[in-house]
C-alpha positions in Angstrom: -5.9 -6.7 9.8 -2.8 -7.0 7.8 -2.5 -5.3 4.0 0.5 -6.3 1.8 2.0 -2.6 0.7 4.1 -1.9 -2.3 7.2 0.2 -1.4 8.8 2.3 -4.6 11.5 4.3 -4.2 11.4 7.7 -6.8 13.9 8.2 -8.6 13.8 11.8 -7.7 14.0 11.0 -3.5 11.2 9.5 -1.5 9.0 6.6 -1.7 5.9 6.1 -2.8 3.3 3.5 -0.7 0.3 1.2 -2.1 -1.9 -1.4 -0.8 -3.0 -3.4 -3.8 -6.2 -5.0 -2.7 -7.7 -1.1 -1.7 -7.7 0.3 -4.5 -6.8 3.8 -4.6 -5.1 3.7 -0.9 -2.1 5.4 -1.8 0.5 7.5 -0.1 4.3 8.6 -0.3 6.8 10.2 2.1 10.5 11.3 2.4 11.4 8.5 4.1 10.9 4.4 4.5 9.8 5.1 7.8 7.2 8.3 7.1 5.8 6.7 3.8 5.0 3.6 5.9 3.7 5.7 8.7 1.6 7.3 6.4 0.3 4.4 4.7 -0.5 3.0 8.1 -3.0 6.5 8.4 -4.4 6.0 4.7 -5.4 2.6 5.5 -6.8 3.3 8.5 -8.9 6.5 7.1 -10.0 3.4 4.0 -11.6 1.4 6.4 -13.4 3.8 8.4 -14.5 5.3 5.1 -15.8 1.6 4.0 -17.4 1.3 7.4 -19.0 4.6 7.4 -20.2 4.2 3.8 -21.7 0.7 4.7 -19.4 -1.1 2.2 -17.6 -4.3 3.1 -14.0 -3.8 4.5 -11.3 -5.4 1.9 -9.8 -8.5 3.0 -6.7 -10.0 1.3 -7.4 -13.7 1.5 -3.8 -15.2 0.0 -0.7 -13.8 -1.3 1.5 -15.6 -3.7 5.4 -13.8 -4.0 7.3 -14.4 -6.9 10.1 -12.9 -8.1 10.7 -12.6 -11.8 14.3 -12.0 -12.7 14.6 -10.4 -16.5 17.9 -10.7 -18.6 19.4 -7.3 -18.4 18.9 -4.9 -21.5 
């Protein structure tokens, strides 16, 4: 299955992961590469969660990108 994940980096260091169509599937790491890795594992511990619980997996069926570019302050 594929997820689209939000990447935000913290303005203290590190980067915080989440997968808008699971809610709650969240995670964060030090790096790009660890928060992603992690986020892989949190996805992977939704479904079988979902699975375990009976409950349908989440499926995201379209995404639409659009990026919105404000006047500056």
């Amino acid at each position: 299955m594929k997820y689209t994940v939000v990447l935000e980096r913290e303005p203290d260091g590190g980067f915080v992961v989440t997968v808008p169509v699971l809610p709650g599937c969240v995670s964060q790491g030090d790096t790009r590469d660890e928060a992603l890795a992690n986020i892989r594992d949190a996805i992977d511990l939704y479904i079988e969660d979902c699975r375990a619980a009976g409950d349908p997996v989440p499926v995201e069926d379209s995404v639409e990108y659009v990026e919105l570019i404000t006047p500056a302050a």
